[in-house]
C-alpha positions, 0 to 999 in steps of 0.5 A: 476604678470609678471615682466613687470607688477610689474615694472609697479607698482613700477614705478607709486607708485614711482610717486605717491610718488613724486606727493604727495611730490611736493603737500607738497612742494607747501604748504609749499611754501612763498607766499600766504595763506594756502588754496591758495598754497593747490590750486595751488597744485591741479592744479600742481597734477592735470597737471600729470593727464592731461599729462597722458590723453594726451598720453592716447589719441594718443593711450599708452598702460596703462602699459606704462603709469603707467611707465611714471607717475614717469617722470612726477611726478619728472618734476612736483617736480623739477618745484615746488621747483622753483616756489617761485623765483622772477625774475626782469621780474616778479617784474618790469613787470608781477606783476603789469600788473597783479595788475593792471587788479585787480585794474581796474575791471579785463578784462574791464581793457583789453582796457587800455595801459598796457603791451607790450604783446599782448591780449592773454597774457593779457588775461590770466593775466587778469583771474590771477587777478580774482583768490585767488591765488599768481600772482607769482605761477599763471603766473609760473603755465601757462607756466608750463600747455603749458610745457605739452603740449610742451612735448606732442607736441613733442611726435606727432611731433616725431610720425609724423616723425617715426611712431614709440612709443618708440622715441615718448616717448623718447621725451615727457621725455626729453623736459620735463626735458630739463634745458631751458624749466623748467627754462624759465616757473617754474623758470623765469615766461616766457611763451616760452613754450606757443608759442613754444607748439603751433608751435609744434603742428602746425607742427606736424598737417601740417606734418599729413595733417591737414591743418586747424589746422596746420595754426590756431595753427600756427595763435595762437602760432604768437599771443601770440609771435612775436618769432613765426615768425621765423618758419613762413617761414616753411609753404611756404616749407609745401606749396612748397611740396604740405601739404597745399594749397594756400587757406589754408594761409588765415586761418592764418589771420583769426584765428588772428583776433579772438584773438582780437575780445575779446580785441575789444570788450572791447574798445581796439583801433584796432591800439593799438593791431597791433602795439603791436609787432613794439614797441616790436621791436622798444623798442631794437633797442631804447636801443641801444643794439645790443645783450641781453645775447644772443648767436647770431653772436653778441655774436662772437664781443668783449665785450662793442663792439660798432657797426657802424649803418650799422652791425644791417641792414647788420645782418638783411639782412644776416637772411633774406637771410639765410631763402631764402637759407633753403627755396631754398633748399627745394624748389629745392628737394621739389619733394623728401623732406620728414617730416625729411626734413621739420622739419630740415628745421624748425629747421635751421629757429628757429636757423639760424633767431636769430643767424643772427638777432640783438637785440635777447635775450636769450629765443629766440632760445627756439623753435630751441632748442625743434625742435633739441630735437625732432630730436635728440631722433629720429636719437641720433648719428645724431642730438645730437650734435646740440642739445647740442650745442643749449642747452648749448648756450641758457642755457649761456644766461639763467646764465646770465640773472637769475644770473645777470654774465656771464658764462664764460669770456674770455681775450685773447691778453688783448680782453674780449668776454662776450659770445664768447663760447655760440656764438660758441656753437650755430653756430655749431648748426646753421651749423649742423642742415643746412648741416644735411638738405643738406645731408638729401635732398641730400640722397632723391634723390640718 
């Protein structure tokens, strides 16, 4: 046996070592029957076998794959041990939407005004209620199945960009263990990682020239978070360089009207779906919070700061122009811009939009933070400081959110800032990512 292929074995027996200690552990969790949590520990052991098959398809050699089911055997471990935390989201949202359907005869209750997610979420909680299994670990299980697929999305998208298996694979680890995504799905029951999963891999499709795809996950990712729209803009770049065509946008639109054909179909008023995402919006501006625990430029002002009525709209115009710009940018070198360009310019829109924006919460530079991810693994002296820089701001906002206190409070001259490092960290990303695009473009035409 050569020494490749004994580390090879050593590896997968490790991980399966750990697969059967992560299925042990969900037994053991609170909640629930015994048979339910022996269920949801399948489909926790299960999710290593399709991570497996995922990068199986895209052609990785079985040698390696043995290598890799230890990662994916510890993701799985660490994300189990998460599993039975209970967040205010959860307790005063989630769990009784989901009670709810149950009540109400499951999807026939899909008509109703419940939430204020939009229908493919409610779908998904209106298939939880048909299950025997803790509502809880179902939800956490749904994000945790799309932090797969983030993981794989990033592999295609770092192949697109290299052509190249080491990186590639470099990346599928490391969003896999990177401190936001296990937190956001395993540990807050959020669902970030559907959305950011999906518009990853409608890059990683636009930037392979697939176009149909490209928009129709693109049309998915928006419809299950209005957060996707901060990548949006990137296809009119796509368009600009010449990877989609005109005709092409018009998926978009389609593909988001056959999300709702179920919930139509059910009796859900066509105007209680559209205008799901207006009350989104107009519920934070209704709280009269300018910032919730995120690491916007809103973050920069001292604590209990009371903004005058003008700063909300001026900070919208300042993303709305700060979009123009990377746009612009790629539209002048469009001749020249490669897949680097494109997906720094992704990178700058995911972060520059919330940074500037009003009413943002802490998970709303998750997608920012992956793009940045991804990149890092392909150019590490280039890329890793802004990713860092990202990941730091955003894991500011997760301490103060799932530990109910700031991270770090600064007084200085008898001024309080609440999150004045994770403004700071972030805007380092924002000028980081957009002046590595500049310099990228600029290198194209040298």
């Amino acid at each position: 046996m050569s020494r490749q292929s004994s580390r090879s074995t050593l590896f997968s027996l490790i991980g399966l070592f750990l697969l059967v200690l992560t299925f042990l552990q969900i037994v053991s969790l609170r909640s629930g029957s015994l048979p339910a949590r022996f269920l949801v520990g399948v489909c926790l052991v299960l999710l290593a076998g399709l991570a497996l098959f995922l990068l199986f398809l895209d052609g990785v050699p079985r040698e390696k794959l043995l290598v890799l089911l230890l990662p994916i055997a510890a993701a799985l471990f660490l994300r189990s041990a998460l599993l039975d935390h209970v967040t205010l989201d959860y307790q005063d949202f989630l769990s009784k939407w989901v009670d709810y359907f149950r009540q109400n005869g499951g999807f026939s209750a899909i008509k109703d005004p419940i939430g204020n997610y939009n229908v493919p979420y409610l779908y998904m909680l209106a298939l939880l209620s048909y299950l025997p299994i803790p509502d809880l670990y179902g939800i956490k299980l749904f994000s945790i199945f799309f932090d797969v697929l983030l993981a794989w999305g990033g592999f295609r998208l770092a192949k697109a960009l290299t052509h190249e298996e080491k990186p590639s694979l470099l990346c599928f680890c490391t969003l896999l263990f990177l401190p936001t995504v296990v937190l956001n799905g395993s540990c807050w029951g959020q669902c970030d990682s559907v959305w950011a999963a999906l518009c990853i891999h409608a890059l990683a499709c636009g930037l392979e020239d697939h176009p149909v795809p490209s928009f129709s996950l693109l049309a998915l990712a928006f419809s299950f978070k209005l957060q996707a729209i901060f990548l949006i803009p990137l296809w009119c770049a796509l368009w600009f360089t010449k990877r989609v065509k005109l005709q092409h946008f018009f998926i978009f639109p389609t593909v988001f009207f056959f999300t709702m054909l179920p919930a139509l179909l059910a009796g859900k008023p066509l105007i209680d779906i559209l205008r799901v995402y207006w009350d989104q919006a107009g519920s934070s501006v209704s709280w009269q919070t300018v910032n919730y625990n995120s690491p916007s430029v809103f973050s920069l002002l001292p604590y209990h700061t009371q903004s005058a009525p003008w700063v909300p709209k001026a900070a919208i115009l300042c993303a709305f122009l700060f979009m123009l710009l990377i746009l612009a940018l790629i539209f002048v070198r469009r001749e020249t811009a490669d897949n680097t360009a494109l997906a720094l310019a992704g990178a700058a829109l995911s972060l520059g939009i919330p940074f500037f924006l009003p009413y943002m919460h802490e998970r709303y530079f998750f997608l920012g933070g992956v793009l940045l991810v991804v990149l890092a693994c392909i150019r590490p002296a280039a890329h890793t400081p802004a990713a860092v820089g990202a990941e730091l701001a955003s894991l500011g906002g997760y301490h103060a959110y799932l530990r109910q206190k700031y991270f770090l409070v600064l007084t200085l001259f008898g001024i309080t800032w609440a999150q004045l490092l994770e403004g700071l960290c972030m805007l380092f990303a924002v000028v980081w990512v957009t002046y590595s695009l500049i310099q990228t473009l600029q290198a194209k035409t040298d």
